[in-house]
C-alpha positions as CSV (number, residue, x, y, z in Angstrom):
1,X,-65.1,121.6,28.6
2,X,-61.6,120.2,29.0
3,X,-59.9,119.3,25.9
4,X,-58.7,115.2,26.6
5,X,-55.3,114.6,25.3
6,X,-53.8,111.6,23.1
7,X,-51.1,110.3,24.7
8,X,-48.9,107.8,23.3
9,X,-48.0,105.6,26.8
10,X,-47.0,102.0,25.6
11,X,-43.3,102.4,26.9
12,X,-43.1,105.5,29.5
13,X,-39.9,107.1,31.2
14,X,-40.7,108.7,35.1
15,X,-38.2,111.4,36.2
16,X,-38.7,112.1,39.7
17,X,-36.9,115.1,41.0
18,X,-35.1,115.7,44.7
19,X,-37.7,118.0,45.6
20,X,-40.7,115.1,45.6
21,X,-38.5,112.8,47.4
22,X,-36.9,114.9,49.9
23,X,-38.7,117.7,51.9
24,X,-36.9,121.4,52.3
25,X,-36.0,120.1,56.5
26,X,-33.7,117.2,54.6
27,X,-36.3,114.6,56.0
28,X,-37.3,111.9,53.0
29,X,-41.1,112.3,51.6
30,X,-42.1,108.1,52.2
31,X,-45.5,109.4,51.7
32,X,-44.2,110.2,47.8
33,X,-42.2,107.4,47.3
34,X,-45.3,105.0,48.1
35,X,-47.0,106.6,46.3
36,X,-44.9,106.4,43.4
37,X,-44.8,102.7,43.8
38,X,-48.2,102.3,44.2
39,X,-48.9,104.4,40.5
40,X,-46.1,102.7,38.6
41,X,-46.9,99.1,40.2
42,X,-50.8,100.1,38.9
43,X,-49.2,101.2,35.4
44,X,-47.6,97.8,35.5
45,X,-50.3,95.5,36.2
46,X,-52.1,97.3,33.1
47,X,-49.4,96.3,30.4
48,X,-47.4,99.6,30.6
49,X,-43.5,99.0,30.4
50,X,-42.0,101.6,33.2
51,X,-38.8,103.0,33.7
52,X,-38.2,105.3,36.4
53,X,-35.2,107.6,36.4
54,X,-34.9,108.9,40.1
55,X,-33.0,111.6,41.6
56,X,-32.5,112.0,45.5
57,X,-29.0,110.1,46.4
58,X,-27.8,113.0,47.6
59,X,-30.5,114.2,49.8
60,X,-31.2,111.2,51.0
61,X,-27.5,110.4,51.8
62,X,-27.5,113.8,54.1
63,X,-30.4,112.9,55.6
64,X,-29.1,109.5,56.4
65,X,-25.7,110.7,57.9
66,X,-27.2,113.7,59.5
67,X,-25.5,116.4,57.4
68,X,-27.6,119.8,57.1
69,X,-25.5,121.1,54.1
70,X,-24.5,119.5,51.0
71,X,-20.1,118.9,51.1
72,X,-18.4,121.4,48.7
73,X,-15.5,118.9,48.0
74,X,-16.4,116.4,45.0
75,X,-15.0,113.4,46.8
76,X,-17.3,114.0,50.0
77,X,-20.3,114.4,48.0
78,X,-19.3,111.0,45.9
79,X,-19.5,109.6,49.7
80,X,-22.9,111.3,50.1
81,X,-24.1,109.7,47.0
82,X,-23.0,106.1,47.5
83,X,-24.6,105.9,51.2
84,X,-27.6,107.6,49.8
85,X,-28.5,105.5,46.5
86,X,-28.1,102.1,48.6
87,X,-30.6,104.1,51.0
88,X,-33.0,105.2,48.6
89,X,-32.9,101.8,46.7
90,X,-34.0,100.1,49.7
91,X,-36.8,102.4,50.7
92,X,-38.1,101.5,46.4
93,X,-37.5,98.0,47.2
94,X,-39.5,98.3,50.6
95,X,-42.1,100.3,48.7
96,X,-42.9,98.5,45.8
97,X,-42.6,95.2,47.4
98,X,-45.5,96.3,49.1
99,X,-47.6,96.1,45.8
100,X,-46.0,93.1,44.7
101,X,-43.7,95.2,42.0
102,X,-39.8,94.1,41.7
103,X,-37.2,96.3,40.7
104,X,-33.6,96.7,39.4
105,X,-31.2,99.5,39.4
106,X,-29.1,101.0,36.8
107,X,-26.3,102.9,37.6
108,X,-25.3,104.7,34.4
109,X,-22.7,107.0,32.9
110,X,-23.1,109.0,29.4
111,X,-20.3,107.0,28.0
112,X,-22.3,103.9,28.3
113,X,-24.6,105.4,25.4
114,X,-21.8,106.7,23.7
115,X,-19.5,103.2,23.0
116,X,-21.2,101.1,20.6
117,X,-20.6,97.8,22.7
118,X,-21.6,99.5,26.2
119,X,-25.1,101.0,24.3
120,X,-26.0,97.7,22.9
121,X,-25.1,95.8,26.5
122,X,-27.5,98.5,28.3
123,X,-30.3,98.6,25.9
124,X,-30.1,94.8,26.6
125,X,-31.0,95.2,29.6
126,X,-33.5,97.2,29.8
127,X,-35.2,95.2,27.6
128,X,-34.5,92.1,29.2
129,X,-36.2,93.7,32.7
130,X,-39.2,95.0,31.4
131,X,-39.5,91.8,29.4
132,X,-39.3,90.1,33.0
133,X,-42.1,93.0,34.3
134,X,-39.4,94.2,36.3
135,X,-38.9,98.0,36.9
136,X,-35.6,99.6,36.3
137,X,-34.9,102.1,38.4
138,X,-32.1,104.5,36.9
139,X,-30.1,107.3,38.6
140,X,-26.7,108.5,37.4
141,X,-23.3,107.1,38.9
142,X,-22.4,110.1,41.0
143,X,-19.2,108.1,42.8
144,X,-17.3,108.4,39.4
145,X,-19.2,111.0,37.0
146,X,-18.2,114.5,38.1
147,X,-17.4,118.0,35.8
148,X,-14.0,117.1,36.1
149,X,-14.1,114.5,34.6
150,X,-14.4,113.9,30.3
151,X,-17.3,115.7,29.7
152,X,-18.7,112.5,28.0
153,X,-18.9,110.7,31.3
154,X,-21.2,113.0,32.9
155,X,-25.2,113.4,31.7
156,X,-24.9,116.9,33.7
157,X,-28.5,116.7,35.2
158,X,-31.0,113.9,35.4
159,X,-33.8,115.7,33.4
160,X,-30.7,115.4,30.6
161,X,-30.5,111.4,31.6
162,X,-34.2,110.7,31.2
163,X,-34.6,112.2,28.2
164,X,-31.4,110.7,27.0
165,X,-32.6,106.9,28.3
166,X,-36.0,107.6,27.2
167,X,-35.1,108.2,23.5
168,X,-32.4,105.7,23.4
169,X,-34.9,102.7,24.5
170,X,-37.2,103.6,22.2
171,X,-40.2,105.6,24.3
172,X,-43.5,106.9,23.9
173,X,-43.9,109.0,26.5
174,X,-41.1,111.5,29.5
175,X,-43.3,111.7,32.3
176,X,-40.8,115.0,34.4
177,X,-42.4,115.3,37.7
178,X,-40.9,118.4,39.2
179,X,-41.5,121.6,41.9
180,X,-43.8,123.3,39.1
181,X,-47.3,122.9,37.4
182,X,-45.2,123.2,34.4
183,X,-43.9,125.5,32.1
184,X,-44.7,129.1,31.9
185,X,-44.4,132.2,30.0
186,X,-42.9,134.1,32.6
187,X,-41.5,133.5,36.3
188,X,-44.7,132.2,38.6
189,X,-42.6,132.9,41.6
190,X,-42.2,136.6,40.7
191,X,-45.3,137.7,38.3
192,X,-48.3,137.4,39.3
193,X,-49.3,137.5,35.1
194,X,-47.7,134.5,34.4
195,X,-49.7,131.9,32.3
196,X,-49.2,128.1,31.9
197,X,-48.7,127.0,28.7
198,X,-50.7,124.0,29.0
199,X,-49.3,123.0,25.2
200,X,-45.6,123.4,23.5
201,X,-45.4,121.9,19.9
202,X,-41.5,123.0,19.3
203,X,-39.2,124.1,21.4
204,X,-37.6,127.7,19.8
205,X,-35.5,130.2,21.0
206,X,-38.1,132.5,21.9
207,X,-39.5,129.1,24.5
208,X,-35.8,128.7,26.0
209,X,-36.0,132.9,26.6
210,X,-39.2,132.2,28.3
211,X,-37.5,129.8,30.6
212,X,-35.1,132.6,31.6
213,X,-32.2,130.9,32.8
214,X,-31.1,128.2,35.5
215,X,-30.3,127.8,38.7
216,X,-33.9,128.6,40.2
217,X,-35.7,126.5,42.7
218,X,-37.1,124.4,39.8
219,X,-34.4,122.0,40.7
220,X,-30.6,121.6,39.8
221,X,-30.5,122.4,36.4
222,X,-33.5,124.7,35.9
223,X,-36.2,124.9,33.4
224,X,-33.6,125.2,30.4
225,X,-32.6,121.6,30.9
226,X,-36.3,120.5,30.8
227,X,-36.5,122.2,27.5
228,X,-33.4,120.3,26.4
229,X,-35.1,117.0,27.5
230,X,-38.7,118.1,25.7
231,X,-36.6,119.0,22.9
232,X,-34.9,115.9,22.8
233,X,-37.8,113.8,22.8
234,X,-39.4,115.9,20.2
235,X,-36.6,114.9,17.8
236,X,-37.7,111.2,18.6
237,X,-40.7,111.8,17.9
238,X,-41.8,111.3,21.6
239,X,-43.9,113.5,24.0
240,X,-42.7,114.6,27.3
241,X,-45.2,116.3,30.1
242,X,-43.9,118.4,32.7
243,X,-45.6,118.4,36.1
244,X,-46.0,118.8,39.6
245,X,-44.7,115.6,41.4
246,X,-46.0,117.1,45.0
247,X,-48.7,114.4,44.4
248,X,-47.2,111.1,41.7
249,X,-51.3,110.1,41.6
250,X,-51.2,112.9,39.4
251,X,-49.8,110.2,37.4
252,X,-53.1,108.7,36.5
253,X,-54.6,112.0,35.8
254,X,-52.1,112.3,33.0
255,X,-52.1,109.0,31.6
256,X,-56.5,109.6,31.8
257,X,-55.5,112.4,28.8
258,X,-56.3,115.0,31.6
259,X,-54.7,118.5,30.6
260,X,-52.6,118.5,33.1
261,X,-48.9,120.4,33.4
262,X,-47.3,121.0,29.8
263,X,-47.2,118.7,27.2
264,X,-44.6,118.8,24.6
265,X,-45.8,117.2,21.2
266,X,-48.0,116.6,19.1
């Protein structure tokens, strides 16, 4: 019998990752980002206040020039970002127009949450959009935060700028849809012994030696910046689930209390 979970889900933050928007050719998943839509238009229309923090410029912007590789020099792949967010805003727009559902876009930069005046102004607005049923749809400004940079102008990876928007607007619930079912005790990829740990109530240092490392196919920053989102929300006193965003319907399954992916809380 499956154990039903109690999610708190008045105010809920939606990280989408590259790999559910864009497929390994470079060609862009539509059939996700309806479907995306169509689940956070639903959650809408049922008195849930969304935000969705989306990754993808990049891969879009490739796709849309008709690059195969991703530009090593920083400048180039500011270029790739700014054609590939208008892109990608307009396929949303398109999307969730669809079921009746407007949006906005953010743009942000971790400064903007560091300066007192900047945090206030943006926390303003989100509240003012979701007060106007109006999803904001957040991504970070790649055309000016880069590592070289100051280091406080630059989230470093959009799991880190989910987490960080969720807790600063005040969230119940990080929705992280990723490449995995969630998180395990071991590599899935390599051992075939590897369990899902379908429940994390604190993140230690024994979880983050679990997540052995970055730089795997779980996206760009790995599973240890996942567990430095969960952990963040935990300090809120949030929840954060991590899950498989092949399918976003799985979005209702969550929200449903299914035990789905990992969740991290109580």
């Amino acid at each position: 019998m499956k154990v039903m979970r109690k999610l708190r889900a008045k105010r809920v933050v939606i990280k989408v990752g590259t790999s559910t928007l864009v497929y390994p050719d470079g060609s862009i998943n539509l059939r996700a980002i309806d479907q995306l839509a169509f689940v956070i238009s639903a959650m809408r229309h049922h008195g849930r206040e969304v935000v969705l923090v989306s990754s993808g410029a990049i891969g879009v912007g490739l796709n849309y020039i008709g690059l195969k590789q991703r530009p090593k020099a920083i400048p180039e792949q500011q270029a790739v970002a700014a054609i590939g967010q208008t892109e990608l805003i307009s396929i949303y727009k398109e999307r969730f127009a669809v079921y009746e559902q407007k949006i906005g876009q953010l743009l942000l930069t971790r400064d903007i949450f560091v300066y007192p005046k900047s945090h206030h102004n943006v926390l303003n607005t989100f509240d003012a959009l979701l007060a106007q049923n109006i999803v904001p749809i957040v991504n970070e400004n790649d055309t000016v935060a880069v590592d070289e940079l100051d280091h406080e102008t630059k989230f470093g990876d959009n799991d880190q700028l989910s987490a960080i928007v969720a807790t600063n607007i005040g969230a119940d619930l990080l929705i992280m849809l990723s490449d995995i079912d969630g998180f395990y005790d071991g590599n899935p990829n390599g051992d075939a012994q590897a369990n899902l740990l379908p429940h994390i109530e604190t993140v230690t240092q024994h979880t983050y030696e679990l997540a052995g490392g970055s730089g795997s196919r779980f996206g760009t920053g790995g599973m240890v910046t996942k567990l430095k989102a969960a952990e963040r929300m935990l300090k809120a006193n949030g929840q954060m689930i991590l899950a498989n965003g092949e399918d976003p319907t799985i979005i209702f399954r969550i929200l449903a209390g299914e035990p789905v992916g990992t969740l991290f809380g109580s």
